[in-house]
C-alpha positions in Angstrom: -11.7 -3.1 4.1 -7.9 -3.8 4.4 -5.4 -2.9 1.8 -1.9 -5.0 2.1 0.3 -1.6 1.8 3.0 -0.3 3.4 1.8 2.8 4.7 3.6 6.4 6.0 2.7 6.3 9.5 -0.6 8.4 10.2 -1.4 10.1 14.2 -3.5 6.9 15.3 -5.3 9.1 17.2 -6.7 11.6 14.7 -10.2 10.3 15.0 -11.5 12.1 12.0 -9.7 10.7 9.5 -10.5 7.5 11.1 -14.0 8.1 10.6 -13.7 9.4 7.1 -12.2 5.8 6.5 -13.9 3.7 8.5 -16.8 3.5 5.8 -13.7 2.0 3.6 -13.8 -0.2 6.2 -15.8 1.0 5.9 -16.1 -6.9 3.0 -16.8 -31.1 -2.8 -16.5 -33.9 -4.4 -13.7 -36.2 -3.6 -11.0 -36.3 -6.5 -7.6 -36.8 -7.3 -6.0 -33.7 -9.8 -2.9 -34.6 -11.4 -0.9 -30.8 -11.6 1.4 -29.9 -14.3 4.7 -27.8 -13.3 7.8 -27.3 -15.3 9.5 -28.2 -12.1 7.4 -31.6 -11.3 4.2 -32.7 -10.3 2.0 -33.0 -7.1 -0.8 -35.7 -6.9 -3.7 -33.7 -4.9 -6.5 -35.8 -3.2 -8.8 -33.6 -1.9 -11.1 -33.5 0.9 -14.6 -35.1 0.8 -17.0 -32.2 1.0 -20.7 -33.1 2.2 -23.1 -31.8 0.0 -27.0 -30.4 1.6 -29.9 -29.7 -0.1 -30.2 -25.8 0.6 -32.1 -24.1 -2.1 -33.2 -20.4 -1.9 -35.3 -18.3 -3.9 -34.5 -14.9 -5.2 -37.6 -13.5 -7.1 -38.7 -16.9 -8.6 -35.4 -18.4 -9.3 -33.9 -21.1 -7.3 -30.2 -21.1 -5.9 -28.6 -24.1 -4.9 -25.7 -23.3 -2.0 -24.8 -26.8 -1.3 -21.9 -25.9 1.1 -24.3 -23.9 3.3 -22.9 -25.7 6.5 -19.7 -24.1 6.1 -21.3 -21.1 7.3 -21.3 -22.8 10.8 -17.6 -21.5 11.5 -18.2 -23.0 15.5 -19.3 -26.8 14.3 -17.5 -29.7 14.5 -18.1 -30.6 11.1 -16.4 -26.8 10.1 -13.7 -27.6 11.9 -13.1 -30.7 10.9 -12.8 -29.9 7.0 -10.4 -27.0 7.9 -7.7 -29.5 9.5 -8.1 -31.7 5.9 -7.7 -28.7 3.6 -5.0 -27.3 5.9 -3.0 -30.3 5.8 -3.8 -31.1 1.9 -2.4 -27.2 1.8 0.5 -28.0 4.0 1.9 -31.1 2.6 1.4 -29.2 -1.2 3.5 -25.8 -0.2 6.3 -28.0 1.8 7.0 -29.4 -1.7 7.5 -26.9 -2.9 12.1 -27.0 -3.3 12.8 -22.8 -2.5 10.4 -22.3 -0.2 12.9 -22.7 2.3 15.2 -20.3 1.0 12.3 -18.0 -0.6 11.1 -18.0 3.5 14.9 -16.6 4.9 15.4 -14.4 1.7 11.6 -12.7 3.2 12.7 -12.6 6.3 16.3 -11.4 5.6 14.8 -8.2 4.0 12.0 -7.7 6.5 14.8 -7.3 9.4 15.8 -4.3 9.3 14.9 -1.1 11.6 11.2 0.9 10.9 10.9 3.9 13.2 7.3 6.2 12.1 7.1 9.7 12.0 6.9 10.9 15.3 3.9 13.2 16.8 4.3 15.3 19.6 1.8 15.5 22.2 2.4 17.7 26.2 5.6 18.1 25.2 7.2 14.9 24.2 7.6 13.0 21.1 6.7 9.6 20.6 7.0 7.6 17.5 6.6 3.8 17.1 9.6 1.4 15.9 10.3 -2.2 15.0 13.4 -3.4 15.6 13.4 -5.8 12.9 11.1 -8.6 13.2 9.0 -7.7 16.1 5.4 -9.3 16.0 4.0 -5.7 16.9 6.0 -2.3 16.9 6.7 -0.3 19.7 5.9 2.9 21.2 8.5 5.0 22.3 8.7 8.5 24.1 11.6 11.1 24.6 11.8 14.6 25.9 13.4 15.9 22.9 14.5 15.3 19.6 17.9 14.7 20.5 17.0 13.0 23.5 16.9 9.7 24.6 14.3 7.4 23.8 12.2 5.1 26.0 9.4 2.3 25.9 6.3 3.9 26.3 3.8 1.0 25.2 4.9 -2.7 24.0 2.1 -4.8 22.5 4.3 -7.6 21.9 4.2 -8.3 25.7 0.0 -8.2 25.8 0.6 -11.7 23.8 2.8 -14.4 24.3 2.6 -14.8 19.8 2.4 -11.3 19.1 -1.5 -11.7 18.0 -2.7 -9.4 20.4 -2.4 -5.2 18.6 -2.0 -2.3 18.8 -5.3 -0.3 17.0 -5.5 2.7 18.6 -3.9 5.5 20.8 -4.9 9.1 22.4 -3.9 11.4 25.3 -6.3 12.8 27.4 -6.6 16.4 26.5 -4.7 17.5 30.2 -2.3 14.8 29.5 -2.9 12.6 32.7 -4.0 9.8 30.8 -3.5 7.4 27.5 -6.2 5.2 26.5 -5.1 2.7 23.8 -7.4 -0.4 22.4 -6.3 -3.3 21.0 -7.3 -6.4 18.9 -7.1 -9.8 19.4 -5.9 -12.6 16.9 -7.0 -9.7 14.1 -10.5 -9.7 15.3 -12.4 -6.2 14.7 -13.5 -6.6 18.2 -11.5 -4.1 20.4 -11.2 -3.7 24.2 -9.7 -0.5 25.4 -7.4 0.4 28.1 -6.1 3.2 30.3 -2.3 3.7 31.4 -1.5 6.9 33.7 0.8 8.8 31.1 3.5 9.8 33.3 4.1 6.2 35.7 2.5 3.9 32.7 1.1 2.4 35.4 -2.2 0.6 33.9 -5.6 1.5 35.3 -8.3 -0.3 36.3 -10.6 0.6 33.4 -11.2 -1.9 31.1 -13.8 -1.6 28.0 -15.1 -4.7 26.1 -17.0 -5.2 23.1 -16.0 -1.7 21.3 -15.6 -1.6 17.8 -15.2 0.7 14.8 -14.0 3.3 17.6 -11.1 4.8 19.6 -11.4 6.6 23.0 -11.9 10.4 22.3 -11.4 12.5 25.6 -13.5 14.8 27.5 -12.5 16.0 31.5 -12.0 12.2 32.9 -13.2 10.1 30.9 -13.6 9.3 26.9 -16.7 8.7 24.6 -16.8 5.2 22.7 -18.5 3.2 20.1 -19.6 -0.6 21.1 -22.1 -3.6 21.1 -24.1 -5.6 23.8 -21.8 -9.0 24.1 -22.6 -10.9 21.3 -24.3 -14.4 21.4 -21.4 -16.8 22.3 -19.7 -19.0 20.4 -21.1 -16.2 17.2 -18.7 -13.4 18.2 -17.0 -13.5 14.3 -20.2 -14.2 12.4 -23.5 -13.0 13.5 -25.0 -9.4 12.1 -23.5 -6.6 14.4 -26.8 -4.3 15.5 -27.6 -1.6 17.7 -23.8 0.5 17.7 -24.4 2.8 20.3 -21.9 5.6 21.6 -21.1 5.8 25.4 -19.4 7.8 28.2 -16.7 6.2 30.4 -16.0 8.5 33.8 -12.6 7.2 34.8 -12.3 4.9 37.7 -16.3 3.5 37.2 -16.5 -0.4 36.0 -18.4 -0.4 32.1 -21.6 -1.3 34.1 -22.0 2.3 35.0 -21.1 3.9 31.7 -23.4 6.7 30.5 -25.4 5.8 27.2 -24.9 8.8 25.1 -26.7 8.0 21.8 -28.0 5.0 19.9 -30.8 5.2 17.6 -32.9 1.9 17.4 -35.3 2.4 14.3 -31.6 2.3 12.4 -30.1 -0.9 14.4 -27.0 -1.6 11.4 -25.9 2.0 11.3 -22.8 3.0 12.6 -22.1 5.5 15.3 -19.2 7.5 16.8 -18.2 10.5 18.7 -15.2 12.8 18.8 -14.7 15.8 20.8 -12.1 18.8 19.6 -9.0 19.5 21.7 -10.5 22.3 23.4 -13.2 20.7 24.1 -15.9 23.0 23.2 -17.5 20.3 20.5 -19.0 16.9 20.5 -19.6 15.8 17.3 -21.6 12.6 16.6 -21.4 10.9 13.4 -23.7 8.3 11.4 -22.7 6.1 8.4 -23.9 2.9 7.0 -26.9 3.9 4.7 -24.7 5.4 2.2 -21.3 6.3 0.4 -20.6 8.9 3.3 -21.7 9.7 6.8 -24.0 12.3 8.8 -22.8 15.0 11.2 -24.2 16.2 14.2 -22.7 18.7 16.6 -23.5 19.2 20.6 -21.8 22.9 21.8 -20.3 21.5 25.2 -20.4 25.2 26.1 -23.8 25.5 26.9 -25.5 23.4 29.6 -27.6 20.7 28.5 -27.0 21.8 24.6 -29.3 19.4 22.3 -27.5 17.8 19.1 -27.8 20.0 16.2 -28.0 18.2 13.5 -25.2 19.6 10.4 -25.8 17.6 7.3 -27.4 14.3 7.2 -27.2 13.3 3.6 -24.8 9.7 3.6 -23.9 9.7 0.0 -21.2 12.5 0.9 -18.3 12.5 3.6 -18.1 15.4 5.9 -15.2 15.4 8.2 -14.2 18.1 10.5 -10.9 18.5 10.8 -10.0 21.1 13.3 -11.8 23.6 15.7 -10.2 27.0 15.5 -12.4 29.4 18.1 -16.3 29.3 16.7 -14.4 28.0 12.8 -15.0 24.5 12.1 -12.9 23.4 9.4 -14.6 20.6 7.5 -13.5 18.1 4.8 -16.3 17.1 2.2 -16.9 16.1 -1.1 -20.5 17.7 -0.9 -21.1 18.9 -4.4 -17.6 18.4 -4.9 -16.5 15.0 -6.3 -13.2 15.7 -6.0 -13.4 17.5 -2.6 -13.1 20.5 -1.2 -12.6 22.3 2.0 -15.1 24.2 3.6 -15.3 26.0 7.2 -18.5 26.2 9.8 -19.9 29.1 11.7 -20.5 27.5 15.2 -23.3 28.9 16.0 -24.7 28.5 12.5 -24.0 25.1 12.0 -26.2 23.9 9.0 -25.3 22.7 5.5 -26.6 25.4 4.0 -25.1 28.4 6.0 -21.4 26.3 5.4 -18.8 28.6 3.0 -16.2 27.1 1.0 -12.5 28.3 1.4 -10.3 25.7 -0.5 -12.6 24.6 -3.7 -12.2 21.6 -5.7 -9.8 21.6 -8.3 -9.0 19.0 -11.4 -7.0 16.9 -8.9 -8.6 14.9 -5.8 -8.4 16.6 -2.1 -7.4 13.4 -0.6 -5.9 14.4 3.2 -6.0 17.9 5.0 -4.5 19.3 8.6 -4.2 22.3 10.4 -0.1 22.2 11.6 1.6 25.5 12.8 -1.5 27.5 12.3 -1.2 26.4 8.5 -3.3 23.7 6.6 -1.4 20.9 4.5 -3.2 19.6 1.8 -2.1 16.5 0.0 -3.4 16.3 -3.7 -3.9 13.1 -5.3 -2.9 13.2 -9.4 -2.7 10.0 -11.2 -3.2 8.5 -8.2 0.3 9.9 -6.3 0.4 12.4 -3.8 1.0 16.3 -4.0 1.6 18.4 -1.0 0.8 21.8 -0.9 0.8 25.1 2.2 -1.8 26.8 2.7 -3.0 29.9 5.0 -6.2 29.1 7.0 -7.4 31.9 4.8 -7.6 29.5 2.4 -5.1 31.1 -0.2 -2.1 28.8 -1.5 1.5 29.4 -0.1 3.4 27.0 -1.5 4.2 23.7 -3.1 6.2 20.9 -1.0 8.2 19.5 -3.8 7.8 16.0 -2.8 11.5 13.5 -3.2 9.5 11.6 -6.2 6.5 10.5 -7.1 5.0 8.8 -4.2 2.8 8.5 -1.1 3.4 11.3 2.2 2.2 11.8 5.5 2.4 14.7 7.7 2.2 14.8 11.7 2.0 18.0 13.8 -0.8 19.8 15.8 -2.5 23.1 15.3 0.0 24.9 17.7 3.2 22.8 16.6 6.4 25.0 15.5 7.6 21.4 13.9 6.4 19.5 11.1 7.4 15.7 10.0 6.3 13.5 7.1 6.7 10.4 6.3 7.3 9.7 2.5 7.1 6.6 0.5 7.4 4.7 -3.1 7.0 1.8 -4.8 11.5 1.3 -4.4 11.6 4.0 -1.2 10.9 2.7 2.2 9.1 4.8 4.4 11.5 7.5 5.5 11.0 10.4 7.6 11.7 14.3 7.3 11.9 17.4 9.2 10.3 20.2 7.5 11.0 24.0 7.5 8.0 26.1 7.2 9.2 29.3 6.5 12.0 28.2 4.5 9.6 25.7 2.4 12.4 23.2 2.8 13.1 19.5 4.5 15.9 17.7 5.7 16.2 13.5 5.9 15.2 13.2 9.6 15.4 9.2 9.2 15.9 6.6 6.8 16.0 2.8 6.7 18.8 1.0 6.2 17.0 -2.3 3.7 18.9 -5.1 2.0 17.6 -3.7 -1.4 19.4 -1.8 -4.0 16.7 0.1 -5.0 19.1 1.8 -8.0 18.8 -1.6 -9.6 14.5 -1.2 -10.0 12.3 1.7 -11.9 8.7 2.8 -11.7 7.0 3.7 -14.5 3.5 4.9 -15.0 1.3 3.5 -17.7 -2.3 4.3 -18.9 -4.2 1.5 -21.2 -7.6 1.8 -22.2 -10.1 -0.4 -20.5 -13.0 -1.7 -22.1 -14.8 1.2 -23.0 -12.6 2.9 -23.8 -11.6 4.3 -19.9 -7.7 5.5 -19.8 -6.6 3.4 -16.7 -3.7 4.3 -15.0 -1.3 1.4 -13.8 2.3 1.7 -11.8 4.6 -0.9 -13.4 8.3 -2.1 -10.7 10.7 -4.1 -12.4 14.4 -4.5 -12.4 16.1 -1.5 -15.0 17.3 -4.3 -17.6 14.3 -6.0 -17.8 13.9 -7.2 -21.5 10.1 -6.6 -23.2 10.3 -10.3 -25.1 6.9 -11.6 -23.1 8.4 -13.5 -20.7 8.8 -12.0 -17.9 6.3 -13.3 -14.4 3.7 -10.5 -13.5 2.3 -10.0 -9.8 -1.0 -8.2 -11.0 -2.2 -6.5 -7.7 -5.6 -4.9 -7.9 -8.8 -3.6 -5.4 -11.3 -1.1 -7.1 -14.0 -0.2 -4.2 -15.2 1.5 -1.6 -13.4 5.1 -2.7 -10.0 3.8 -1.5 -6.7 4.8 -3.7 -3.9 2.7 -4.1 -1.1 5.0 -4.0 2.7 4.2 -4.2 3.9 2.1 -1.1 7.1 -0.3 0.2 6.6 -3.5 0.7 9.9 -6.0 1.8 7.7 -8.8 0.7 7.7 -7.9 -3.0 11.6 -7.9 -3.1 12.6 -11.7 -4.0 10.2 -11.7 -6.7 11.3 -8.6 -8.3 15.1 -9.4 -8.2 14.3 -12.8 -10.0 12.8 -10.9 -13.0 9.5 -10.4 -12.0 7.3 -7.5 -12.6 5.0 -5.8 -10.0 1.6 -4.2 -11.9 -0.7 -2.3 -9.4 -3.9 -1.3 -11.2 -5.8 1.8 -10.3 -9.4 0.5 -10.9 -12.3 2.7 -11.3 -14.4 1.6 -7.8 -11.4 3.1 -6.2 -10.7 7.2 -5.4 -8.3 8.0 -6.9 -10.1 10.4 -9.3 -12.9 11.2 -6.9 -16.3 10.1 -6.2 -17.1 9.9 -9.7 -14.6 7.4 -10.4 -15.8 5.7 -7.5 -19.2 5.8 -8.7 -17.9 4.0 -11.9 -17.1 0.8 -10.3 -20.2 0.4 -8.0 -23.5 -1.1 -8.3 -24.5 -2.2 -11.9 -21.6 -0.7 -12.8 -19.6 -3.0 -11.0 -18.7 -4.7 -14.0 -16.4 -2.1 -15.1 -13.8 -2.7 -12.4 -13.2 -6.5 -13.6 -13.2 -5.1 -17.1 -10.4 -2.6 -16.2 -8.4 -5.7 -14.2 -8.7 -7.8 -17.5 -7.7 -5.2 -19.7 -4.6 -4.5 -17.6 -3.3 -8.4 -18.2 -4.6 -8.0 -21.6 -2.1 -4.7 -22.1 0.9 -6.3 -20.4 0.5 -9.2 -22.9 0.4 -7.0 -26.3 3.2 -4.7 -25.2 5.1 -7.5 -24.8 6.0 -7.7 -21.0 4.8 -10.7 -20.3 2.2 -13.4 -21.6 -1.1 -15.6 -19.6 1.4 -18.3 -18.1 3.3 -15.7 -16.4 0.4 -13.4 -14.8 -0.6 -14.0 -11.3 -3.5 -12.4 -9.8 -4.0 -11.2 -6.6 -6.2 -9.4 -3.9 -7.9 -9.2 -0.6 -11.0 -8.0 0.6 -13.1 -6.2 -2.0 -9.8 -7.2 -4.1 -10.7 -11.0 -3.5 -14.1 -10.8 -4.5 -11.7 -8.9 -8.0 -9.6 -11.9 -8.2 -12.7 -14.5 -8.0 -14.6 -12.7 -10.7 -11.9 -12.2 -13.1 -10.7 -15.8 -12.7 -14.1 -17.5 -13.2 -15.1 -15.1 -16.3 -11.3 -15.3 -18.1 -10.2 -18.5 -16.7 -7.9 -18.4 -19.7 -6.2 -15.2 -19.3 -4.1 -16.2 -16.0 -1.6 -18.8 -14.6 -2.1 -18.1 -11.0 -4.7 -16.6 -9.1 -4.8 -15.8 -5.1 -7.9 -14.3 -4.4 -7.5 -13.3 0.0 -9.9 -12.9 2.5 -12.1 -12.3 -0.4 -15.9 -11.3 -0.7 -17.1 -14.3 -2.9 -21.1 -14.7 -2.2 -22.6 -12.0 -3.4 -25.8 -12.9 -2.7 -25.0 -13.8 0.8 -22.7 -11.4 2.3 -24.8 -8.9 4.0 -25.9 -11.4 6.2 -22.8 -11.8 7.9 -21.0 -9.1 10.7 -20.7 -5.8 8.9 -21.4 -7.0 5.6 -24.3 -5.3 5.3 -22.5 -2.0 5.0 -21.0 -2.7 1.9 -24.4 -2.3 0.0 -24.0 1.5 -0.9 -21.0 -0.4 -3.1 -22.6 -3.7 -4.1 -26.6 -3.7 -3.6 -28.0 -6.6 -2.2 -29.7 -9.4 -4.1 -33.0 -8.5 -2.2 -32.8 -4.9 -3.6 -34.8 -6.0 -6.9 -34.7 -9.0 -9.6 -32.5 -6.6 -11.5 -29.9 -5.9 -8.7 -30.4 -10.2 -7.5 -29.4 -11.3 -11.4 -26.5 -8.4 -12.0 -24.6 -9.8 -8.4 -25.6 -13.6 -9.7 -24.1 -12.6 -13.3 -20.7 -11.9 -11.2 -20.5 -13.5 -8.3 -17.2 -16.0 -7.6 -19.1 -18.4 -6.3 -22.0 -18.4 -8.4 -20.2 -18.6 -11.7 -17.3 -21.6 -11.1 -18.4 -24.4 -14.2 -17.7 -27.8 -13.9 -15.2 -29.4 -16.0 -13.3 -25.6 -16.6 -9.7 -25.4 -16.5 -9.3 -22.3 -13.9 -6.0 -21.2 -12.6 -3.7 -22.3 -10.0 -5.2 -21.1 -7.2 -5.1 -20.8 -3.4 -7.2 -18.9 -1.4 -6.4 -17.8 1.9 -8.9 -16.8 4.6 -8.8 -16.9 8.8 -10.4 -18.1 11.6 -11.0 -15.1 13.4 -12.1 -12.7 10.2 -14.7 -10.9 11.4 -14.7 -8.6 8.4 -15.0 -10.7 5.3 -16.0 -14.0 7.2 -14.3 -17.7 6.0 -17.5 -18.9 4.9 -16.7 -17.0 1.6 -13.3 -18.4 1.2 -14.5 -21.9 2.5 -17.8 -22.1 0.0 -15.6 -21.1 -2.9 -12.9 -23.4 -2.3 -15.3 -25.9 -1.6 -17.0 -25.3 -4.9 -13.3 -24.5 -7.2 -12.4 -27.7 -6.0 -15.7 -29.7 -7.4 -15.5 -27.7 -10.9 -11.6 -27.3 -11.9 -10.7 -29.7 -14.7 -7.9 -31.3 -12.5 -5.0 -29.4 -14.4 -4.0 -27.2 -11.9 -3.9 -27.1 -7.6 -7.1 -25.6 -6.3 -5.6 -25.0 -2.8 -7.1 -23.0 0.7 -4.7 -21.4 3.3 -7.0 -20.8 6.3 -4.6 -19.2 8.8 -5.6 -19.7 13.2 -5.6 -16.6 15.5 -5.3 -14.4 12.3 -8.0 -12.5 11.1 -8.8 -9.8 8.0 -5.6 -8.9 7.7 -4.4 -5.9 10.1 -2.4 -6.2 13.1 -1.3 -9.6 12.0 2.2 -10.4 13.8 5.1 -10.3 11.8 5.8 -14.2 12.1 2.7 -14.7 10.8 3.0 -12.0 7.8 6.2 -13.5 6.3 4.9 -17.6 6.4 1.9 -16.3 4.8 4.1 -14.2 2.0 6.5 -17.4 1.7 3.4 -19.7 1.0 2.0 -17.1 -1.5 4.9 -16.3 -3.3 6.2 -19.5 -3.4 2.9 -21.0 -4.7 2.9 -18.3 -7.3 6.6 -18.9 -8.8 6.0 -22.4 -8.7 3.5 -22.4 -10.7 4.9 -20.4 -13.2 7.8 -22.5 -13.2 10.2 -19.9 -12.3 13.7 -20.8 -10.7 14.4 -18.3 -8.2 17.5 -17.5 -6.6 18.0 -16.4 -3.5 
């Protein structure tokens, strides 16, 4: 499940922490509406939207879902109502009189140079840069730090529109080869390819239909997640089943790959492999039934070695983190909601015979590896990050005093003498620095040069109660002069799920709206992580309610201390954060001006019928659970509570054609539906982007017309007068 933050650049090929995140990924009747603006007004005439008779029946109540056919994302008739919303979409946001301008002042302050921390791998460093306003960003390789840099790996020249990504990268463990994968038009769907490391000359090899997975090494060839070739013409919508983990010998055609596991009485699981560096481990992990994942270890040292099975209880995370001789250092939040760091006799590899070394402490373990022979752990209070040293004895050597309050990422090896991380905030793009571990001290090793003057803008930190009473912690941007008379436009950015943090984080596109007086509110929702599992807990289930209550209560707080009022709040999500924005719009239709719910998760009792949605039920429940668990999603869902003849927010949703994650029929049915209930005071829009899909490895063209449309829609209905 994608969050729409800048990011310090992570190793993309430490598989672990991929798999400890995949689980986050783990997700009309014709009318004409007159619109109201302070700047002018827009006649809509919407679409005709056929209407069917599709009626199901959830413990003896009856359901009408009258846009069912939308669900057909290959039909005629699908297609056909995209081109009318699109253009009814299109010929609305080109009214709009500083969308122009608002479009050049984005991309003005998106040109500018972003180089990522580098990692060092046989020798030489590599690190990947954009150059301004390249669709993808570039790998690069030197010999040295001082040395000169070259093109390793360009993705912008796999596409001729920049919609074919980068996802993935690793080095065969003798350094002969590179496997990378990619993504097309933002698909989850990922092929993988091989490139001999010192000619880049690209192999033969070709893998198709992987997903959820990287290439992790072993001799010649790689271990990899994938599906049989889905049904065509349903490659972006039909349930993915049967994962199943295979071996690739190099120079051998897919057809001859080795099945290594797949277990068919779970079909919906996921499953993945990774082997250590040295190669003396295979670990096999399962997720899908749960808030966490099972582990299973193979000892590549012995012949014929069975799986051993570690710990197989999915409502906990367990993620090794490096092999040190027969010491398996292992991430968890087993009895630990907070996390903790344990380590693993290899030869006694059960959960029981496991012995803590770091435990959990009042703040949340959220990121640990093993650099110089040292462990960095990052700490996660009040949802920003704390960096600490540690001995692989598990005793504390000392605090990294971190530039501000912010987000950080570290990159370096188990045998590295250099360490970089990449640090971030809310006014700090993502710069890089060298640290000293002996010294405990950093230098600037990079920085970007942005058209921003960040000196201008403050963070401050707020905590309001929710509901219940719940102290909710909220990060407020604004420019230092800002005046508290309740005037001022709000960009309310939320998520709340699936045990993902929102932490601190740059983002260019924010930039015009803050320097015209606007203030960015990013809410720290219980559903999230950021005070462990427990606080995940909080927001899941039947007690999903809580994270719309804490969303509410945050526009609710900006209004009483005076920083704004409910025609200058604008709402906004994607994902899990959609599915946030469409139930806090339907139940307080009152409380906001705008509302832009993305890629969102809007039929609740639908979604796990679709790709991976049926993963997300350790989070939601599913309405066939029980008649309880059927009438608590009903009570919320988006789609299920629009009321004809309500006066809901401007709104535009945004979806794609190729999301395979959250698929469009969500965005579609809702719209369809908005559009059939909203009193005709305000636009009821849909932005349903092409060769675009959940949201990452989207092109940079495509990133900033989306941003324009959103952030134009948003000011203009709040009747600001920007200027750029």
């Amino acid at each position: 499940v994608r969050r729409f933050h800048d990011n310090s650049q992570k190793r993309m090929n430490n598989h672990f922490l991929f798999m400890y995140n995949m689980k986050k990924v783990t997700l009309f009747a014709t009318g004409i509406i007159m619109m109201s603006c302070a700047q002018q007004q827009q006649k809509i005439t919407y679409p005709e939207t056929a209407k069917v008779d599709t009626v199901d029946v959830y413990f003896g109540t009856e359901v009408p879902d009258p846009y069912r056919w939308l669900e057909n994302d290959t039909s005629a008739a699908t297609a056909a109502w995209v081109e009318a919303q699109n253009k009814v979409t299109n010929d609305y946001l080109s009214k709009i009189p500083f969308r122009d301008a608002l479009l050049k002042r984005l991309t003005d302050v998106a040109n500018y140079e972003k180089i990522g921390t580098p990692f060092k791998k046989h020798g030489k460093y590599y690190f990947y840069k954009n150059d301004g306003l390249q669709n993808q960003s570039v790998l690069y390789v030197q010999d040295a730090l001082d040395g000169e840099s070259r093109v390793f790996l360009d993705p912008n020249k796999l596409s001729d529109d920049g919609t074919v990504a980068l996802t993935s990268i690793s080095f065969s463990n003798n350094g002969k080869y590179t496997g990378y994968t990619i993504s097309r038009s933002g698909s989850d769907w990922q092929e993988i390819y091989i490139m001999d490391t010192e000619t880049g000359k690209l192999l033969d090899d070709h893998i198709e239909w992987a997903k959820f997975t990287g290439a992790s090494w072993q001799g010649d060839g790689f271990y990899y997640s994938a599906y049989d070739a889905p049904v065509k013409g349903k490659e972006f919508s039909n349930v993915n089943e049967n994962h199943k983990i295979y071996y690739h010998k190099m120079g051998t055609p897919q057809s001859q790959d080795k099945l290594v596991y797949q277990n068919q009485a779970y079909p919906k699981r996921f499953y993945s492999a990774s082997v250590n560096e040295d190669e003396t481990i295979l670990f096999l992990y399962e997720s899908g039934d749960g808030r966490g994942n099972a582990l299973y270890m193979k000892d590549l040292r012995k012949p014929n070695a069975p799986f051993i099975a570690m710990a197989t209880d999915m409502d906990y995370t367990y993620a090794p983190i490096e092999v040190i001789g027969d010491k398996i250092y292992m991430f968890t939040n087993y009895n630990a909601p907070k996390y903790r760091l344990m380590t693993v006799d290899i030869n006694k590899p059960a959960l029981k015979d496991w012995t803590e070394l770091v435990p959990e402490s009042e703040n949340v373990l959220s990121d640990v590896g093993v650099i110089g022979e040292k462990l960095f752990l990052t700490y996660d209070k009040d949802a920003s990050n704390h960096a600490y040293v540690y001995g692989l004895d598990g005793k504390e050597i000392q605090e990294i005093k971190l530039p501000s309050l912010g987000s950080v990422g570290f990159s370096g090896d188990k045998d590295d003498k250099e360490c970089f991380f990449g640090f971030t905030s809310f006014t700090i793009p993502g710069a890089t620095y060298k640290y000293d571990m002996d010294a405990n001290t950093y230098e600037l090793f990079r920085a970007p040069k942005v058209d921003f003057n960040s000196d201008e803008f403050i963070t401050e930190q707020v905590l309001y109660p929710s509901k219940d009473g719940t102290k909710i912690p909220m990060f407020l941007t604004y420019k230092k002069d800002l005046k508290k008379d309740g005037t001022n436009p709000v960009y309310l950015y939320g998520y709340g799920g699936f045990n993902i943090s929102l932490n601190p984080g740059f983002s260019t596109s924010r930039i015009p709206f803050l320097e015209n007086g606007g203030i960015y509110a990013q809410v720290n929702l219980r559903g999230g992580g950021e005070y462990g599992e427990d606080w995940h807990i909080a927001g899941t289930k039947m007690q999903k309610q809580n994270v719309f209550d804490d969303f509410i209560s945050a526009a609710e707080y900006l209004i009483n201390d005076k920083y704004t009022n409910k025609d200058k709040i604008a709402i906004v999500g994607g994902s899990n954060g959609g599915l946030l924005v469409g139930a806090c719009m339907t139940q307080r239709p009152d409380l906001f001006r705008v509302a832009i719910p993305q890629v969102g998760v809007m039929d609740m009792l639908r979604y796990h019928k679709f790709t991976i949605g049926w993963n997300w039920a350790s989070d939601y429940g599913t309405s066939e659970d029980s008649k309880e668990m059927f009438e608590y999603l009903k009570g919320y869902s988006p789609l299920h509570n629009l009321k004809p003849g309500t006066k809901y927010p401007a709104t535009m949703v945004t979806t794609a054609d190729h999301d395979d994650r959250v698929v469009p029929a969500h965005s579609f049915k809702f719209a369809a539906t908005l559009q059939e209930c909203n009193d005709g005071t305000n636009p009821t829009i849909i932005r349903i982007d092409s060769k675009a899909g959940h949201g990452a490895g989207k092109p940079m063209a495509k990133v900033l017309e989306e941003q324009a449309d959103i952030y134009g829609f948003i000011m203009y209905n709040m009747g600001m007068k920007p200027k750029f």
